[in-house]
N, C-alpha and C positions, 0 to 999 in steps of 0.2 A: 504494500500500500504506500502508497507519495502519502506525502508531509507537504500541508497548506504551509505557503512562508508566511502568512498575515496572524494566523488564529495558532497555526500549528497542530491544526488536527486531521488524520487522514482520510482522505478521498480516495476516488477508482483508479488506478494504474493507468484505465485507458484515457481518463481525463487527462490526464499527465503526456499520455504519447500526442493528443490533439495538439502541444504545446503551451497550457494553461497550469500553470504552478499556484491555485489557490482553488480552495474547494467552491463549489457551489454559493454558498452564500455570502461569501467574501470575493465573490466574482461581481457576483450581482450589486454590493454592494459597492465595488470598483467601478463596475460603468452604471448606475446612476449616475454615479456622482461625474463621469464624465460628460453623459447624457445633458445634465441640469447645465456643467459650466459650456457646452457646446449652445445650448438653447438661451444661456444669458446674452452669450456674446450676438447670437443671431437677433432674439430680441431686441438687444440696442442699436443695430447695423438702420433694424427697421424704425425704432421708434425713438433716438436719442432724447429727447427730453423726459422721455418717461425713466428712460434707467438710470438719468442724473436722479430726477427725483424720489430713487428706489422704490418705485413700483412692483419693479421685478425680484424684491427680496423675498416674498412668500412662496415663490414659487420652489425655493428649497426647502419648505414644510412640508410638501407635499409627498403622501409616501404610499403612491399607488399600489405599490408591490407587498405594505402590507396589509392594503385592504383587501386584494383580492387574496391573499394567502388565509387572511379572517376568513372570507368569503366561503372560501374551497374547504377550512376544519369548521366551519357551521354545517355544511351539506352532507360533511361527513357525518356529523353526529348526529344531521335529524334521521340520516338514512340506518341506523343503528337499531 
């Protein structure tokens, strides 16, 4: 089993051969966060007075990925 560099816990070998050295949710949690700062800078390109004025700072509140994860262990358990 590979060794996550971020968390240090093990993940699938074949993860590892794709070339991805982080498990699963330190992956996810690596491109959000590239995702958001790609979407800020596009943001401003389009609407520079808005991102002086920090408009666009809520938009890293936003934590899609553990709504629908809520989503997916509610369905589990009503189907139980």
């Amino acid at each position: 089993m590979a060794e996550c560099i971020t968390c240090e816990e093990e993940y699938s070998d074949k993860r590892l051969e794709l070339g991805y050295e982080t498990c699963l949710e330190c992956g996810q949690e690596e491109a959000t966060s590239v995702i958001r700062a790609r979407n800020r800078r596009t943001l401003a390109k389009i609407a520079p007075a808005a991102a002086a004025a920090g408009e666009f700072d809520g938009i890293e509140k936003r934590d899609d990925w553990a709504d629908e994860k809520n989503n997916i262990e509610e369905k589990e358990d009503e189907s139980r």
